[in-house]
N, C-alpha and C positions, 0 to 999 in steps of 0.2 A: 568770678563767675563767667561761666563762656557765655556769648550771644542766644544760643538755644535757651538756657536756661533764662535768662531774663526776659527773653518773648514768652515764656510761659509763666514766669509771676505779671508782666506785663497784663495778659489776657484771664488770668484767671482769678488776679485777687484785685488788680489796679479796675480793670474793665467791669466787674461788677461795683466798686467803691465808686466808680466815676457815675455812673446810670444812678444810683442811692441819689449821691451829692447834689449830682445834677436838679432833681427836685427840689433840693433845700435849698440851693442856692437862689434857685428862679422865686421861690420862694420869699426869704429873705429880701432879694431884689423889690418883689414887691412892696412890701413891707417898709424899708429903708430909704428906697427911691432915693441913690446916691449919684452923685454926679459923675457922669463919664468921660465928659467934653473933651475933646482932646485938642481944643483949640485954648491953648494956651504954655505959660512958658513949665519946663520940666528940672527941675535939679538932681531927678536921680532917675535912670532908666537903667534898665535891664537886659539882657538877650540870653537867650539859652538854647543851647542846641547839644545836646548829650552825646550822640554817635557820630560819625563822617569827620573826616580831616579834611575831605576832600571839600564835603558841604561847610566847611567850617571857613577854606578859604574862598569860597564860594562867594559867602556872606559880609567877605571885607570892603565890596564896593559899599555896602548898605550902613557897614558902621563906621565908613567913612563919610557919608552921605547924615548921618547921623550928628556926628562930632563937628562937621561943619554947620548945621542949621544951629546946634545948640552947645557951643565951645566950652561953657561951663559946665555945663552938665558932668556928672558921675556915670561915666558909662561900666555895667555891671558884667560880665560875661561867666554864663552860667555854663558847666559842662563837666565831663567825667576828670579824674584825672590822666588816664594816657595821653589827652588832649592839650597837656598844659606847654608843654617842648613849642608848640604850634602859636599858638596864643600868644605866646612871651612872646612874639615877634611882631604883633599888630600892634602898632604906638595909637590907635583909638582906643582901645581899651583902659580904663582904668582900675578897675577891680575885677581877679579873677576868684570864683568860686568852685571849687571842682567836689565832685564828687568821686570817692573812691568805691568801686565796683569790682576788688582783686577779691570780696570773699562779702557771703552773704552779713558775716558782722560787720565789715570795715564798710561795708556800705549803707546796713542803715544807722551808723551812728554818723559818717559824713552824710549821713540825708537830713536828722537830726540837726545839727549844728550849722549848718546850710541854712538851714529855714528859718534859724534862730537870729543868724546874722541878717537873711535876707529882712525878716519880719522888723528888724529894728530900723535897716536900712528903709526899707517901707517905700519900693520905687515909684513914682507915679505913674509909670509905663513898664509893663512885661511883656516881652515881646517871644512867643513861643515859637523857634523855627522846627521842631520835631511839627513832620507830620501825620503819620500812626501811632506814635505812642500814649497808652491812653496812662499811663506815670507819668509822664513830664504834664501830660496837662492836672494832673492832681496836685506835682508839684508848684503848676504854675498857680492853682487855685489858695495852696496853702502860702504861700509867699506872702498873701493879703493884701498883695497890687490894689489899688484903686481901678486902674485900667489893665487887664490880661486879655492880649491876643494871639489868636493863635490859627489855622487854617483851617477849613471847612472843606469835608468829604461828605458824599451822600452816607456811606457809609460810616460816617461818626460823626451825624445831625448829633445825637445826644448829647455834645459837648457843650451845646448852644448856650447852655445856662452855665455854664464856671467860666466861657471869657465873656469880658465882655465887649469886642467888638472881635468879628473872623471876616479872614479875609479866602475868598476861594481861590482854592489849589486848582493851578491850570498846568498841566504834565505837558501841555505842548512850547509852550513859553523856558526857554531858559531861566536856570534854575538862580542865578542871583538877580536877573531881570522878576524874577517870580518874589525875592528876598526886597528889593528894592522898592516893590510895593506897599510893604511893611512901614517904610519909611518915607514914603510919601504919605501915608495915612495919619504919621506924627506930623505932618508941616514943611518935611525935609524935599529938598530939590534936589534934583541928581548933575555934580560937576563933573562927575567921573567915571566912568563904570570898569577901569581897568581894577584888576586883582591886587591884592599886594605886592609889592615888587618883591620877592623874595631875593634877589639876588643880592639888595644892599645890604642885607642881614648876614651875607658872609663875611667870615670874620679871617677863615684860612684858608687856600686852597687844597682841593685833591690831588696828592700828588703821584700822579700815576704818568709812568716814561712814555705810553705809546697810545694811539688814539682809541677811544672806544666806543662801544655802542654800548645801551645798557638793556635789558631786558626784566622784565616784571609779568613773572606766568602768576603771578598770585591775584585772589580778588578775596574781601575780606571772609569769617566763615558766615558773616550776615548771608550773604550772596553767593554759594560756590558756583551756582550755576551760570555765573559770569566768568569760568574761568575756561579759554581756551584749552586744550586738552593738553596736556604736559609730554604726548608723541609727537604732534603740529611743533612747539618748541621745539624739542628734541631734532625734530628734520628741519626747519629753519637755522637752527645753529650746526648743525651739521653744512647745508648751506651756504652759510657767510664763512663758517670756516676755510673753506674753498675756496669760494670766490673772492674773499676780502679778508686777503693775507695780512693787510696792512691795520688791520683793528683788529683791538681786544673782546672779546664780548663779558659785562659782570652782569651777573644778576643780582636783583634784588630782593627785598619781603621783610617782613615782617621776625619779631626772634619765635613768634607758635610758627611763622610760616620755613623755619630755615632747614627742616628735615624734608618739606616738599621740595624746597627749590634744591637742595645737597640731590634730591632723586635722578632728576635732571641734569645735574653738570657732574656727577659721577660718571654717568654714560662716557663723555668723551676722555678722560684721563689725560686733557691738554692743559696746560697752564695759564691755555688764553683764553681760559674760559671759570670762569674765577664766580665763586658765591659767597655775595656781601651779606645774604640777608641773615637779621639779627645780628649782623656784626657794627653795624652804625649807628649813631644817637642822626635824630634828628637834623642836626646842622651838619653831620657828615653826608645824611643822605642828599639833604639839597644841594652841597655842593657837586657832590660824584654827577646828580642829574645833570645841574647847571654846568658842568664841562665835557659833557658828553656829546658825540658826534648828533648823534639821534635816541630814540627810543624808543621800543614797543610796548605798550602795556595794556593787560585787561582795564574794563573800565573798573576804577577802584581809586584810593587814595593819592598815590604815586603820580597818575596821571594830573591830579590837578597842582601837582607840584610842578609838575613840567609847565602846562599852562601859563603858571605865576613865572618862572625862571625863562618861557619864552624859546623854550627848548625845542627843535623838531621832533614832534611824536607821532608814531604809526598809531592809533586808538582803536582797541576790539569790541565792539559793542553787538548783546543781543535781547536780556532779557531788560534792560533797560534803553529808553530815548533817548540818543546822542543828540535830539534837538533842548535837551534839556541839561543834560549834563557834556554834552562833547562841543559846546560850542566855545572855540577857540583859534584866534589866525595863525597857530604856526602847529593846527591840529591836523590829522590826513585821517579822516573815519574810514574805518571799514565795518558795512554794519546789514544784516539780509533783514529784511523787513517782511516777516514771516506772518503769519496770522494772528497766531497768539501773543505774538513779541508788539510793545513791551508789556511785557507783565507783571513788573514790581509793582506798580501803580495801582494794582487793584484786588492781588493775592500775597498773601503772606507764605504761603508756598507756591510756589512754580506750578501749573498746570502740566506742566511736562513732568515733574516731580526728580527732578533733575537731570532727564534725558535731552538737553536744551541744544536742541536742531538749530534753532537759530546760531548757534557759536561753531557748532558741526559745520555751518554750510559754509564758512571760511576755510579758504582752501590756504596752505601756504607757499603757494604759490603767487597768490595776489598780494599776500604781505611782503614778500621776497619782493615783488617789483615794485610796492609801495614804500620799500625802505632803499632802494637802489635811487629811487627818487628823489628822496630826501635826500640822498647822499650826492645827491648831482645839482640839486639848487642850492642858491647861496641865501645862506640861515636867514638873512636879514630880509629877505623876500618871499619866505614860506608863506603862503594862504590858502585856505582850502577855500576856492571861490564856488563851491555848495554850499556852503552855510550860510543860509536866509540871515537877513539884519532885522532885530526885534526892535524895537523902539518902544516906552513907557509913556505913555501922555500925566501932564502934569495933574489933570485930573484924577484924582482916586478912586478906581472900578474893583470892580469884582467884592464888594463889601456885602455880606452876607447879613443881615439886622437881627439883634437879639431879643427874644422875646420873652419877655418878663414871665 
């Protein structure tokens, strides 16, 4: 099923079941007066986060933050299967549950047999990192947690009765600083807040003869309207071709995204200019990043690959907060802070309705000397000394109370 298509069972069969539920549950709740405490010890805990690779490694400081407060613990990681390449890489995890979402049957019978497992596993904590979607929190309702949390928007109070404890979504707070709350609210203290190291998870290197830069004009189709315009690319690598005789440039994507990005580097009919995308698993694409001179990329999955790998990245950000998602030391934002931008945050379609000015008003001209840049400092000293330091206090804030 493509992304369109599940935002509209999302909204139209999940979102009326959730408002139903939501009743019975508070309901029940009354009725049962079960314990929620969550001050005490855990032997099976959960996470689930359905979409984002990117949010996926996002969320490694928090279940590593997790795995050290509580060593024994069963930690559960709930998510689709595209997702699984990604996961097998995090050593906190210990059980992965995926769901397959390649066609409406293969999905609800892996939705089916998910719950059955989860149901028997019987976590004493579900920890829901999907923020809109009003399926995972059904999902997260039917698991049978004792304790299910999940985040609180004005915009989906209703949910209040199926977790039972929500923590408020703050869009200005970086996004696994926002994740790491979740995990202070179990008892966890934070030793770490770096990403997973992805680099020690390579196993071969890339072996390409000459240096290169990599390029990623794609954003996922959750988001088109995060993607730079594919002529801006087009005159960029035209560009570096000239200028920077002595690099390769590949691009990247996705295998739905390999006919956009083939659009692209057909234009030049030069060899040094080469499209990978759909042509690498997973562990091929981390390494091509991780040896790569720099990179530019929409904001989207790829980019927080670079983050973990530590890679010099150029980042394009408009309909989303780069203080949320682009905060990283070896990140260079380019990002116009337009009126309407960011707007993920509080429409499910763009108010531009994908006419997104804000990604228009990057010139490439500023990317061209923001990549000249990178290409002139030494990797080991890249920082973007704009981006504000968030700090988490050991007290747990933002906890929204559920009402029976």
């Amino acid at each position: 099923m493509n992304t369109r298509y599940q935002l509209v069972l999302d909204k139209k069969i999940a979102r009326p079941v959730a408002y139903l539920l939501n009743f019975v549950v508070r309901l029940a709740g009354q009725l049962l007066r079960i314990n929620h405490s969550l001050d005490k010890e855990f032997k099976t805990i959960a996470v689930c986060k359905f979409k984002g690779m990117g949010s996926i490694i996002q969320a490694t400081p928090m279940l590593a933050a997790i795995k050290s407060k509580y060593p024994n613990v069963e930690l559960i990681f709930v998510s689709t299967k595209g997702n699984k390449a990604i996961l097998s890489k995090i050593d906190s995890i210990d059980t992965l549950v995926t769901i397959d979402d390649s066609s409406l049957f293969s999905f609800a019978i892996s939705n089916l047999k998910s719950l059955l497992f989860l149901i028997k596993k019987r976590p004493e904590v579900y920890i829901d990192l999907e923020i809109y979607s009003d399926f995972s929190t059904l999902f997260t309702l039917f698991s049978l947690s004792v304790n299910r949390i999940g985040f609180y928007l004005r915009s989906s109070s209703f949910r209040m009765g199926m977790y039972t404890h929500m923590m408020f979504f703050n869009p200005k707070v970086p996004i696994s600083k926002v994740y790491l709350q979740m995990a202070h609210l179990i008892g966890c203290g934070v030793e770490n807040t770096e990403l997973i190291p992805l680099s020690k998870t390579i196993h071969k290197p890339f072996e390409h003869v000459r240096k290169y830069i990599v390029i990623n004009p794609n954003s996922s189709d959750l988001r088109l309207e995060r993607r730079w315009a594919a002529k801006n690319f087009i005159e960029l690598i035209n560009r570096m071709l000239i200028a920077l005789p002595e690099y390769d440039i590949l691009l990247i994507g996705s295998k739905t995204e390999q006919d956009y990005t083939e659009s692209i580097v057909d234009i030049f009919k030069d060899e040094r200019v080469q499209n990978l995308a759909g042509k690498t698993s997973i562990d091929e694409a981390i390494t091509v990043i991780n040896n790569a001179t720099a990179m530019i990329t929409n904001d989207t999955g790829p980019m927080h690959l670079a983050f973990a790998l530590n890679t010099p990245v150029v980042c394009l950000f408009g309909p989303c907060s780069p203080e949320q998602y682009g905060m990283s030391k070896n990140a260079t934002i380019i990002y116009k802070n337009t009126y309407c931008s960011p707007c993920v945050h509080d429409f499910e379609i763009a108010p531009c309705n994908g006419n997104n000015i804000c990604m228009q008003l990057i010139s490439v001209e500023e990317v061209y000397n923001e990549l000249l840049h990178l290409l002139s400092a030494d990797k080991s000293r890249i920082k973007n000394s704009s981006n504000p330091i968030f700090s988490v206090d050991s007290e747990v804030l933002g906890i929204v109370q559920r009402q029976h």
